[in-house]
C-alpha positions as CSV (number, residue, x, y, z in Angstrom):
1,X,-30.2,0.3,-11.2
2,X,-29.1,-2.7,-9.1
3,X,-29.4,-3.2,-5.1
4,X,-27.6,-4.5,-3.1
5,X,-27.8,-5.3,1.0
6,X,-25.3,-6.9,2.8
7,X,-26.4,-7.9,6.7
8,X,-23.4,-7.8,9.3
9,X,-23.2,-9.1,12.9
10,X,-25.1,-11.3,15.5
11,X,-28.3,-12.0,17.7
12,X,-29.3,-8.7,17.4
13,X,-30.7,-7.1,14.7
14,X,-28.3,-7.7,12.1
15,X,-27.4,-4.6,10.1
16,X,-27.9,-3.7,6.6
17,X,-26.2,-1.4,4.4
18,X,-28.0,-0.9,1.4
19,X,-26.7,0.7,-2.4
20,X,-28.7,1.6,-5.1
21,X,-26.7,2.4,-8.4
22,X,-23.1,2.9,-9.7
23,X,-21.1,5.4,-10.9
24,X,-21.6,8.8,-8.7
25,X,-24.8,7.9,-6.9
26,X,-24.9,7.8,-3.4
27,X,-25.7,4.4,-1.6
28,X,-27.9,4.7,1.9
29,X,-27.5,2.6,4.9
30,X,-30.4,0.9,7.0
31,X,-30.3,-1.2,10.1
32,X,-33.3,-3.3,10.1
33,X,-33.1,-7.4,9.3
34,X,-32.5,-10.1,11.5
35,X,-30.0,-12.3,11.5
36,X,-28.2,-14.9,14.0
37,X,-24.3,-14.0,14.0
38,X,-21.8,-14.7,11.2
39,X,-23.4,-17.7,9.1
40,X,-26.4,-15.0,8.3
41,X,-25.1,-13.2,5.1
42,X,-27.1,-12.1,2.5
43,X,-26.7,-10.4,-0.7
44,X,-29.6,-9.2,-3.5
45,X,-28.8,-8.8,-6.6
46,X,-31.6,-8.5,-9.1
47,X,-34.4,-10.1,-6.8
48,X,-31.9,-13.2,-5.7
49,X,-31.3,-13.9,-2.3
50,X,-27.9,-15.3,-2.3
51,X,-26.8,-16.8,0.6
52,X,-22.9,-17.1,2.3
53,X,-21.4,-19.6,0.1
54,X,-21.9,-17.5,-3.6
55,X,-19.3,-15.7,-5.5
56,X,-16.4,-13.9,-3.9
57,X,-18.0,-10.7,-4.9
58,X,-20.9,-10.8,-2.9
59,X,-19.1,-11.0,0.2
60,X,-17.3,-8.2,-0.4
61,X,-17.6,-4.6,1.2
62,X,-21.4,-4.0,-0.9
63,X,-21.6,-0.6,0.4
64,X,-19.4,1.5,-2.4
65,X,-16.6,2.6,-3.6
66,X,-15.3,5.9,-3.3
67,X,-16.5,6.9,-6.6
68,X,-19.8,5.3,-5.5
69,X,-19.3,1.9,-8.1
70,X,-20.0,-1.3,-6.5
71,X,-16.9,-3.9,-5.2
72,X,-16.9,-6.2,-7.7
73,X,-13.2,-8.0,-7.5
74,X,-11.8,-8.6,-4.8
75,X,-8.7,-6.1,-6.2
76,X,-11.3,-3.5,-5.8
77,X,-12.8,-4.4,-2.1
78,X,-10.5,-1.8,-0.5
79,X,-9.3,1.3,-2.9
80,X,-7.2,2.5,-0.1
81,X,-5.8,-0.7,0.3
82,X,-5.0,-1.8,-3.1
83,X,-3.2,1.5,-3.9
84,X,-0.8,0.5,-0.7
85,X,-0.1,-2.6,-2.0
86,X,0.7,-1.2,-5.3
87,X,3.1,1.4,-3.8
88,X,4.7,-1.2,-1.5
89,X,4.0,-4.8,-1.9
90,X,5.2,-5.3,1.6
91,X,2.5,-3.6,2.6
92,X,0.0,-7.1,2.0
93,X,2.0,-8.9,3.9
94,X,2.0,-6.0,7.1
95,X,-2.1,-6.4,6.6
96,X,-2.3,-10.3,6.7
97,X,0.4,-10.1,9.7
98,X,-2.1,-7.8,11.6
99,X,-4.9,-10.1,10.9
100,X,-3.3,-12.8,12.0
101,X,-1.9,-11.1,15.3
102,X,-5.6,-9.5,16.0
103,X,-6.9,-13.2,15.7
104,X,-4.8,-15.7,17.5
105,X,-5.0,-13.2,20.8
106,X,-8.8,-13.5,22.1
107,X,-10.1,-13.9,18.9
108,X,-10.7,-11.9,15.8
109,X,-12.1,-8.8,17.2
110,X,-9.8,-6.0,16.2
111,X,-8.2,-5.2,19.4
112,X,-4.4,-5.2,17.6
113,X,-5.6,-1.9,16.5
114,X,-6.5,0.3,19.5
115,X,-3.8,2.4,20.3
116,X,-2.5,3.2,24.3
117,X,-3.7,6.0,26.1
118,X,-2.9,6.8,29.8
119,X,-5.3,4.4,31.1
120,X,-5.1,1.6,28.6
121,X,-2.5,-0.4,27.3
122,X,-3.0,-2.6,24.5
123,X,-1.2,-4.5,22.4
124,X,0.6,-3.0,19.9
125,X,3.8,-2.8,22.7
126,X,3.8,-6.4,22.8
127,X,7.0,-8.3,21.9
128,X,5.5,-10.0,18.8
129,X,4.3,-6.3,18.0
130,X,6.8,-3.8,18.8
131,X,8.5,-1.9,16.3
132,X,7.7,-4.9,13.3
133,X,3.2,-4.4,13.5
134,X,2.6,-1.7,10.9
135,X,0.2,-0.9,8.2
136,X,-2.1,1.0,11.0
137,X,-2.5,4.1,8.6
138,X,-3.9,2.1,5.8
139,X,-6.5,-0.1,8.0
140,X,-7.3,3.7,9.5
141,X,-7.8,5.4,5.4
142,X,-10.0,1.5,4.7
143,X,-11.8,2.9,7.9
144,X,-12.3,6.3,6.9
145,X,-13.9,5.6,3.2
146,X,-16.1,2.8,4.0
147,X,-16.9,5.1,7.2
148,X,-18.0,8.1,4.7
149,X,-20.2,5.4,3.0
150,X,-22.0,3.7,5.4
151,X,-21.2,4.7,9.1
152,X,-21.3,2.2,11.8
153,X,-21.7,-0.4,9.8
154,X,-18.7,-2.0,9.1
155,X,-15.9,-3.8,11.9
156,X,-12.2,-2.4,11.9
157,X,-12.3,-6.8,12.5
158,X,-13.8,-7.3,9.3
159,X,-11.7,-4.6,7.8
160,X,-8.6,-6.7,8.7
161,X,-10.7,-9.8,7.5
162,X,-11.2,-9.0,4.2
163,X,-7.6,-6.9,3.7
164,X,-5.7,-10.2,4.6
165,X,-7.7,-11.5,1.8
166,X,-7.4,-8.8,-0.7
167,X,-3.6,-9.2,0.0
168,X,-3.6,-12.5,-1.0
169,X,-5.0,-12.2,-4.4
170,X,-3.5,-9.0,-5.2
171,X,0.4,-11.2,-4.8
172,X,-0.9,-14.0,-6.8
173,X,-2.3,-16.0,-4.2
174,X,-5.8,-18.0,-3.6
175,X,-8.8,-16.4,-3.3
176,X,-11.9,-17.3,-0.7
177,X,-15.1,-16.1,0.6
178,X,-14.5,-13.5,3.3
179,X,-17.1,-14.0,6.4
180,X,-18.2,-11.0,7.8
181,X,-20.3,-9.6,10.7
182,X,-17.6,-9.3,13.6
183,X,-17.8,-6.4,15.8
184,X,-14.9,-4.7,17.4
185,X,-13.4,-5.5,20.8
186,X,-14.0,-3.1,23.9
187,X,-10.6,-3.9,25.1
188,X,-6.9,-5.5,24.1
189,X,-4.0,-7.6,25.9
190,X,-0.7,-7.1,25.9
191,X,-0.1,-10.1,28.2
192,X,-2.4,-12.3,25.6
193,X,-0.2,-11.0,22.6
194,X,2.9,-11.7,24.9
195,X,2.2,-15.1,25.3
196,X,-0.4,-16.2,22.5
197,X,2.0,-15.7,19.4
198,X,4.2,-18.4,18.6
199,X,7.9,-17.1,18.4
200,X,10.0,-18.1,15.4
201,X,12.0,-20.4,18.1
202,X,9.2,-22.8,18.5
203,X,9.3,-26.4,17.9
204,X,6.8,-28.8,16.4
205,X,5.2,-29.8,19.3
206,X,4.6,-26.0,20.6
207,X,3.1,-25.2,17.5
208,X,0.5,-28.2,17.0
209,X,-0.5,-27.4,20.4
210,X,-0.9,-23.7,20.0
211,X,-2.9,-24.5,16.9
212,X,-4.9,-27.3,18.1
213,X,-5.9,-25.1,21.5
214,X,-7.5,-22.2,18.7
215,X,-9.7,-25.0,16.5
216,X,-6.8,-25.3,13.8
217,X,-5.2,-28.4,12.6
218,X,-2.2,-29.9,11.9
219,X,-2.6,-29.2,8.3
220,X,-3.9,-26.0,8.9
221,X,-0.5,-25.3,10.7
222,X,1.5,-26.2,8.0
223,X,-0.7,-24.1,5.6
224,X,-0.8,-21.4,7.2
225,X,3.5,-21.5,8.3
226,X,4.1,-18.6,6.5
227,X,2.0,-16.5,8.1
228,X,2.1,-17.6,11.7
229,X,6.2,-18.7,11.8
230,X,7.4,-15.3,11.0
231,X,5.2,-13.7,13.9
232,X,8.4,-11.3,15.4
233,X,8.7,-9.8,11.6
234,X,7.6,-7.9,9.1
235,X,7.0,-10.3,6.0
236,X,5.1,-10.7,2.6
237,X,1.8,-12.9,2.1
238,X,1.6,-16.4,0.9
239,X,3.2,-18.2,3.3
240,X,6.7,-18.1,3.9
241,X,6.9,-18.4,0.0
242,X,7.1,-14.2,-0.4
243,X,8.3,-13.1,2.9
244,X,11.8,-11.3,4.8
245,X,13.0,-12.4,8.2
246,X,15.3,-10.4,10.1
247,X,19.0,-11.1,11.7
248,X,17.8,-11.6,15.1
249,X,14.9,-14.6,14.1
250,X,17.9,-16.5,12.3
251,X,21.3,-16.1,13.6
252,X,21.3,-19.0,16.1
253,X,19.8,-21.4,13.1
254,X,22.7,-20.2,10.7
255,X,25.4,-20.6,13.1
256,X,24.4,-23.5,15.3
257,X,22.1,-26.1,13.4
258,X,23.1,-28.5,11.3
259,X,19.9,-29.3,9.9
260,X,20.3,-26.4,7.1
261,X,21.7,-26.5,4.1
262,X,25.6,-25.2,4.2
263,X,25.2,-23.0,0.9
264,X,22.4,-21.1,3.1
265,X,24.1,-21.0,6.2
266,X,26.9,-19.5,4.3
267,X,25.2,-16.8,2.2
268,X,23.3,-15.7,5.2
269,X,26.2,-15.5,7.7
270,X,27.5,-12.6,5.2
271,X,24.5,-10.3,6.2
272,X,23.4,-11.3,9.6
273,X,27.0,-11.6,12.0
274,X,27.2,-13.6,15.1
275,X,27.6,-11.0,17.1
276,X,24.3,-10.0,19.1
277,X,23.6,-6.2,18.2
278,X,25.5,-6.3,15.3
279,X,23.1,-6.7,12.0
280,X,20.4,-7.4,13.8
281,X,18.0,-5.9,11.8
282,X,19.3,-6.7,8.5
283,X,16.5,-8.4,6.3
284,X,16.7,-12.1,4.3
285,X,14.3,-13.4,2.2
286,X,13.0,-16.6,3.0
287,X,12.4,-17.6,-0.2
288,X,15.3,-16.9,-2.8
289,X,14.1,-18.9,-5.8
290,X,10.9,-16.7,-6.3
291,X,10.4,-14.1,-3.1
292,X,7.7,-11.5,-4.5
293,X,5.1,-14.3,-5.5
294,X,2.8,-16.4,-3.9
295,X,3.7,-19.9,-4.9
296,X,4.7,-23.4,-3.3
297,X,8.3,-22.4,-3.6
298,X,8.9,-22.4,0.7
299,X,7.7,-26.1,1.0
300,X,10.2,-26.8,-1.7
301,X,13.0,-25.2,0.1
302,X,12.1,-27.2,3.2
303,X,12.4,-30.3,1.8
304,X,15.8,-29.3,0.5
305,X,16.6,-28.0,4.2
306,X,16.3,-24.8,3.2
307,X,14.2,-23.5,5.8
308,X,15.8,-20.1,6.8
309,X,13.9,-20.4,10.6
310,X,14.0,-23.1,13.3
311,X,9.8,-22.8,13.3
312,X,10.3,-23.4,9.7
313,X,12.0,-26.4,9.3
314,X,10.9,-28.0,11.8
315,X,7.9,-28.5,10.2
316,X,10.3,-30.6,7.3
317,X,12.5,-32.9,10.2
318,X,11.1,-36.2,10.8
319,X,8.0,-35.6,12.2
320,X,4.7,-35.8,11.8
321,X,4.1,-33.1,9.2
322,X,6.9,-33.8,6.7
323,X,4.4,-35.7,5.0
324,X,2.4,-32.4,4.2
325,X,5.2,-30.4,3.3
326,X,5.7,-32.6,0.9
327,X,2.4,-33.4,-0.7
328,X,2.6,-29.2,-0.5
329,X,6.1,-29.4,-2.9
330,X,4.4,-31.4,-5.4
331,X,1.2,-30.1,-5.9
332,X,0.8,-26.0,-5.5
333,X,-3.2,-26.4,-5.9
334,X,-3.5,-28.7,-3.2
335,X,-1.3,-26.2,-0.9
336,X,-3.7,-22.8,-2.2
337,X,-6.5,-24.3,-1.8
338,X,-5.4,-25.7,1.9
339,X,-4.8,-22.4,2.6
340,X,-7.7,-20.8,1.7
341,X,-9.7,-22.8,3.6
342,X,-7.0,-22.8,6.9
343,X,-7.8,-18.5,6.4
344,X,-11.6,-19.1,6.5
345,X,-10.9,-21.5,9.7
346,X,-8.4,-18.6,11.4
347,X,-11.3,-15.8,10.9
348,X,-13.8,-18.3,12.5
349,X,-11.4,-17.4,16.2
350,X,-13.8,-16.3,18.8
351,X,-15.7,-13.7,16.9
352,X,-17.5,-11.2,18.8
353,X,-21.3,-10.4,17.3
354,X,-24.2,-8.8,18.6
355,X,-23.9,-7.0,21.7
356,X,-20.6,-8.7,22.4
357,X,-19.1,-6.0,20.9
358,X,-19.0,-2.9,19.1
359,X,-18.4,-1.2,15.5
360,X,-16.0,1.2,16.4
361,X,-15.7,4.6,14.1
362,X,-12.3,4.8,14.6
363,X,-10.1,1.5,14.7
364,X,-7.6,3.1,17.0
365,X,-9.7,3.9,20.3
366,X,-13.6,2.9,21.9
367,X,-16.0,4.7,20.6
């Protein structure tokens, strides 16, 4: 019979959860090591003291799996979750949406999840967020099992962490270790997630800048366009290489830029009309060569001014990041493996630890 601990949060006492065995053996869960915020991880396995930087698996959820078994692949980190994905692929791409939403307002903290009551107002109201945010009901069944398992131990902000992850791998994508020890927010902003989110208009400029102000490079941006770009969406993972934009983020490029290519234009003018209010919803992949994988297929279609949104290609139009894209064409390692580390970089946001915040024990509302 193995053990396994694995600490979580900041300056104060850092907590443990602790599982003894697999198959239908309960795991406890104790709250008594040290540790000094998110860079303090630990894992034993057999004796070993393993620290951050060690297989994915040991920065995975080490409480237990609903049958009790140990996380071992990242497929398995979230049962809940991976049977979503399954069911509805789109469902990855609503998860890594969330985290990113959750991260680039105030920080990674979870507050995208707390729902409004009569005296609060958070954020899932805000423009970026109304009626495209979803996957709520998986993050709160995530919450519910690894509740069961080891209560107030582990963040709805590390939930989202790791989920955006999992989603990842489970399309085909990169894999990477998953920090952990966030807490949870005490509070949200719809005026943040108003005005922190970079709309699908943006140009290159606006988005360096929005970037740069949160610790993320250039390169990052261009690594992470698929996930950021499509921010008034619902889309798939993996850039914009699996993803859907609707009508209403498109219709000005396809009838009014001439920086796309006309076969494009064309095809989409069929399903999205000029008319505002007509169509507006109507849904277009942005990737049409291969749009349920996780590939380099987007920087490709850039290059061929195929970008399907403004924010997309202008990443591909003369400037300073055409250079990227391109190195991103030609080599699909060198973009996943970009990416990956752009994710660890975007979780890295303003975490909360310690007293900062809280573990919530239901994502939706304070405890």
């Amino acid at each position: 019979m193995s053990q396994n601990q694995f600490g979580m949060d900041g300056s104060s006492p850092m907590v443990n959860s602790v599982v003894q065995g697999s198959g239908n053996r309960r795991g406890g869960c104790t709250h008594n090591q040290r540790g000094r915020g998110m860079n303090q991880f630990y894992v034993n396995r057999g004796g070993r003291a393993y620290s951050r930087d060690t297989p994915k698996d040991s920065l995975s959820f080490k409480c237990k799996r609903i049958d009790g078994s140990h996380f071992t692949k990242p497929q398995e980190n979230i049962v809940p979750f991976s049977a979503a994905s399954k069911n509805e692929a789109r469902m990855g791409a609503s998860l890594l949406r969330l985290f990113f939403h959750d991260c680039f307002v105030n920080g990674c903290d979870g507050s995208i999840l707390l729902d409004d009551t009569s005296s609060f107002t958070g954020e899932k109201g805000a423009i970026p967020n109304r009626n495209s945010a979803r996957g709520f009901n998986v993050v709160d069944n995530i919450k519910s099992a690894v509740e069961k398992a080891c209560p107030g131990v582990v963040s709805c902000a590390d939930i989202l962490a790791v989920a955006a992850r999992d989603s990842v791998v489970i399309l085909g994508g990169p894999d990477w270790n998953v920090k952990l020890g966030r807490r949870d927010s005490r509070t949200a902003s719809r005026s943040a997630a108003n005005n922190g989110i970079p709309p699908p208009t943006s140009n290159l400029n606006a988005l360096i800048s929005r970037f740069n102000a949160l610790g993320l490079s250039t390169k990052d941006l261009v690594a992470l366009s698929g996930l950021f770009l499509l921010s008034n969406d619902c889309k798939k993972p993996g850039s914009h290489t699996i993803g859907q934009a609707r009508c209403t983020s498109f219709r000005a490029r396809i009838y009014n830029e001439s920086n796309l290519d006309t076969s494009l234009a064309q095809t989409r003018r069929g399903n999205c009309p000029r008319a505002t209010g007509s169509g507006d919803n109507n849904l277009a992949p942005l990737d049409l060569q291969t749009p349920t994988n996780f590939d380099n297929s987007y920087f490709k279609n850039l290059v061929n001014r195929r970008g399907l949104l403004h924010s997309d290609q202008q990443l591909f139009n003369g400037g300073s990041t055409d250079s990227i894209v391109r190195t991103y064409s030609n080599s699909p390692n060198t973009f996943e493996s970009d990416f990956a580390a752009a994710m660890i970089k975007m979780g890295d946001i303003s975490p909360l630890t310690g007293s900062k915040g809280k573990i919530r024990k239901n994502c939706r509302r304070l405890n």
